[in-house]
C-alpha positions, -999 to 999 in steps of 0.1 A, spaced: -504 159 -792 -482 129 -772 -473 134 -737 -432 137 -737 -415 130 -699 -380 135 -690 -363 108 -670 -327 121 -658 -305 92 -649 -302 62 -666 -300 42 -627 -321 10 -629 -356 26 -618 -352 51 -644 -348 32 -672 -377 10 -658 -402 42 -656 -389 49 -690 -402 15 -706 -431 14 -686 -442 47 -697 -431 46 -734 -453 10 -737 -484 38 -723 -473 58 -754 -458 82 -744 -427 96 -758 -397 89 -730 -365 117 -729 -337 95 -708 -308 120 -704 -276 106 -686 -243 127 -680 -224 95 -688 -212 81 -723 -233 48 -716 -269 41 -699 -272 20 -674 -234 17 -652 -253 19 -618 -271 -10 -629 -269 -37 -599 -240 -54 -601 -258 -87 -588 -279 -90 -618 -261 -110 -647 -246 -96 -677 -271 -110 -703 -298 -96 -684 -286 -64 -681 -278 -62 -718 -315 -73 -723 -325 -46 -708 -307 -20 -722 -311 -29 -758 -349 -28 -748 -349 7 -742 -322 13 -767 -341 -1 -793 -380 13 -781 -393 36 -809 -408 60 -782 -376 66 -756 -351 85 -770 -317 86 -752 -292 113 -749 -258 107 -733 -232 129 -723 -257 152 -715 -263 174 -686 -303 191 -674 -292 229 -668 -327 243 -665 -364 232 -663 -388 264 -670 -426 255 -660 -455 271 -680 -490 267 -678 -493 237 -702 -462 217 -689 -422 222 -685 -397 236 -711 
């Protein structure tokens, strides 16, 4: 069975964890309450760069992204969270 993690926020050290861990193999949950990943991106960084970025983790087979979306509850059981 794959580890699964849940990253909430798509701010720039989220979606950093998120590629890190998903090139470890492991299958990466980004939920963000906004329409798009990535607005609290630094605003310093250039545009291309930022776009880099974000297609990276848009396009990773093992992070999965769900926008518009909101964490209501996190249950823990003995083998992980639910």
């Amino acid at each position: 069975m794959e580890k699964e993690v849940l990253i909430i926020g798509s701010s720039a050290s989220g979606l950093q964890a998120a590629k890190n861990l998903a090139d470890l193999g492991m299958i990466v949950h980004v939920v963000e309450s906004a329409p798009f990943i990535g607005q609290a991106l630094d605003e310093k960084i250039p545009s291309y760069q930022k776009n880099t970025h974000l297609l990276e983790i848009l396009k990773h087979p093992q992070i999965k992204v769900w926008t518009n979306t909101k964490v209501i509850d996190v249950d823990k059981e003995s083998t992980g969270y639910l």
